[in-house]
C-alpha positions in Angstrom: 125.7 95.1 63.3 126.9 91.9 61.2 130.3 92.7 58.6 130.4 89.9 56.0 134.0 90.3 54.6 133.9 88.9 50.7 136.2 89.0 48.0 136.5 92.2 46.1 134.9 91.6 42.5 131.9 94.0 43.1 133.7 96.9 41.1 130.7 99.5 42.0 131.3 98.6 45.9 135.6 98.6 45.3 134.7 102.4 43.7 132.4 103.3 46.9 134.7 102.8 49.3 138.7 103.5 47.8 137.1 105.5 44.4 138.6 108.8 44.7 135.5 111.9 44.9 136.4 113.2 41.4 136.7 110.0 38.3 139.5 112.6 37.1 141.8 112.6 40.0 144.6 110.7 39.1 145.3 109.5 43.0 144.4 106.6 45.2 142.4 103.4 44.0 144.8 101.6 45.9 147.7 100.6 43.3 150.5 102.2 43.8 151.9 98.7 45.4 150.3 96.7 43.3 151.4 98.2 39.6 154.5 99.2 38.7 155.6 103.1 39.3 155.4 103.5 35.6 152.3 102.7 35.3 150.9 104.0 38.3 151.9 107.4 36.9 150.8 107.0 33.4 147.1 106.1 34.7 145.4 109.3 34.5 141.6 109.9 35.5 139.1 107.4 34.3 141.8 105.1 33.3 142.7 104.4 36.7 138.9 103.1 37.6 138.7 100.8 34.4 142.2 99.4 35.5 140.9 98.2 38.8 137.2 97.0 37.0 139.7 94.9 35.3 141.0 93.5 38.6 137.9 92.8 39.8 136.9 90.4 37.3 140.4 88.4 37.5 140.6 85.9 40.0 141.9 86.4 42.5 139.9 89.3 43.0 142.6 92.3 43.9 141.2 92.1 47.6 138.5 92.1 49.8 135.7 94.2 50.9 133.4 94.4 54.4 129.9 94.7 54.0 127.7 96.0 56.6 123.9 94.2 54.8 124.3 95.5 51.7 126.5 98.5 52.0 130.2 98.1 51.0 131.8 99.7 54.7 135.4 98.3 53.9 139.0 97.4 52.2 141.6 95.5 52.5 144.4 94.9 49.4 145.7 91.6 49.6 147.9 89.5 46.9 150.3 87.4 46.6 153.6 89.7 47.6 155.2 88.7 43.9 152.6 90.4 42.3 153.2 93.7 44.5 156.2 96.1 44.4 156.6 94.7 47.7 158.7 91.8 45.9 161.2 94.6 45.4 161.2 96.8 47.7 164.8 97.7 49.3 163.0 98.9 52.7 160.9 96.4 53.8 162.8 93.2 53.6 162.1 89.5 53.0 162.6 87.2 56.1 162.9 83.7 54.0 161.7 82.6 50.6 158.1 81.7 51.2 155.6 82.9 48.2 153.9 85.0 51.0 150.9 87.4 50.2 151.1 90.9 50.9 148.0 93.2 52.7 148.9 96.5 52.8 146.4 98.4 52.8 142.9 98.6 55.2 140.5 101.4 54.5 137.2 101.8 56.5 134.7 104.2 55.1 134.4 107.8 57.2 130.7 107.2 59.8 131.9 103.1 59.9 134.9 103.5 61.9 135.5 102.6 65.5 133.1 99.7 64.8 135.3 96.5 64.8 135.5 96.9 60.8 138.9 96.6 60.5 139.6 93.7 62.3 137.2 92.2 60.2 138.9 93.0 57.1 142.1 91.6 58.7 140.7 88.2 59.9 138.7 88.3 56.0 141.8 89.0 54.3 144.0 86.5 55.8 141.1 83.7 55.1 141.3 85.5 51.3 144.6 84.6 51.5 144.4 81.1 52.8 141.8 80.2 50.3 144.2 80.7 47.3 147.1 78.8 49.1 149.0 81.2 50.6 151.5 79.5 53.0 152.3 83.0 55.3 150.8 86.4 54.9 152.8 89.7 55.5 151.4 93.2 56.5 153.6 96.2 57.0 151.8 98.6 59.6 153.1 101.6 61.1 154.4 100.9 65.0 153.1 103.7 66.1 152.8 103.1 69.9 150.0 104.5 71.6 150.1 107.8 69.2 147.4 109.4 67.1 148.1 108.2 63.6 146.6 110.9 60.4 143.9 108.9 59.1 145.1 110.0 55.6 148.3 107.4 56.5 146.2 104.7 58.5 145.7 102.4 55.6 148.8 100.3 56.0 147.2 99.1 59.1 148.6 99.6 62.9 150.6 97.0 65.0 147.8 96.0 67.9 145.9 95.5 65.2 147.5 93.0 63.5 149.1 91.4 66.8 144.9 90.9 67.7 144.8 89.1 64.4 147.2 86.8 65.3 150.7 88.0 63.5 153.8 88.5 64.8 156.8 90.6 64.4 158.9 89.3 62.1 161.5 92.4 60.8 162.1 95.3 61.1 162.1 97.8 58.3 163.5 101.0 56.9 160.3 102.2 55.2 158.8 104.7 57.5 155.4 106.6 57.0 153.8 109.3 58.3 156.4 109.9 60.9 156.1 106.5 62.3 158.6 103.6 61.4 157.0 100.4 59.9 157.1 96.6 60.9 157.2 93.6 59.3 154.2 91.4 60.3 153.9 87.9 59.4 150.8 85.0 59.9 151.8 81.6 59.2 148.9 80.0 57.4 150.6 76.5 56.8 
């Protein structure tokens, strides 16, 4: 098995693999960090698929996807951190002023996990990230030790994961999830 990791402006293959089951439900799609909370709750439905077929025609695209072949297996959200409610969020702080890019969010597809996939969408997103200029990049995964995390709450990553990737501990945080207290992670890309 080969994963390509490329940048997320396939919207059909961004729908495969965060699309919610039903194009009513009014969850996931992956932008509650990335839109404001006011918006985020006034996209309903359909209106929440159209927003991110917008995204993936802007450039940057909103992040990037792992393919195994052809089939879309993977996501990871990355974006520069002022574009994110990360840039105001009172729980997870900043460590300096870089304009650092955030990746919060990795998602492999249920019968593609366990594969390695992940740490492909890590190592593609950071290179996402060095591609537009981004001097550091910031993850915020759950320190969860060596327990069972609910896969439901997986997507902001896990520690070893990110510590194989190269970052580092660089805060700690207030923002806990899933019963597990998050980390700041940083990369230095300069």
């Amino acid at each position: 098995m080969t994963i390509e990791v490329r940048p997320a402006s396939a919207f059909d293959d961004v729908r495969t693999v965060i699309g919610p089951k039903s194009p009513t439900a009014n969850v996931c799609w992956c932008l509650s960090h990335r839109i404001p909370s006011k918006l985020n709750n006034e996209l309903r439905g359909p209106a929440r698929g159209a927003y991110v077929a917008e995204l993936c025609r802007a450039d940057p695209a909103p992040g990037v996807l792992a393919y195994d072949g052809d089939e879309p297996v993977g996501w990871a959200a990355v974006a520069p951190r002022s574009a994110t409610s990360f840039a105001r969020n009172r729980k997870i702080p900043h460590v300096d002023d870089l304009p650092v890019w955030s990746l919060w969010c990795v998602r492999v597809r249920t019968g593609h996990r366990k594969k390695g996939i992940s740490h492909a969408l890590i190592a593609g997103a950071v290179e996402f990230a060095r591609a537009h200029g981004a001097p550091a990049i910031e993850a915020y995964p759950l320190d969860n030790g060596d327990a069972t995390v609910d896969l439901t709450m997986a997507y902001a990553g896990i520690r070893k994961n990110f510590e194989r990737a190269g970052f580092a501990h660089a805060a700690d945080t207030t923002s806990v999830l899933a019963g597990h207290p998050r980390i700041l992670m940083r990369l230095d890309l300069r």
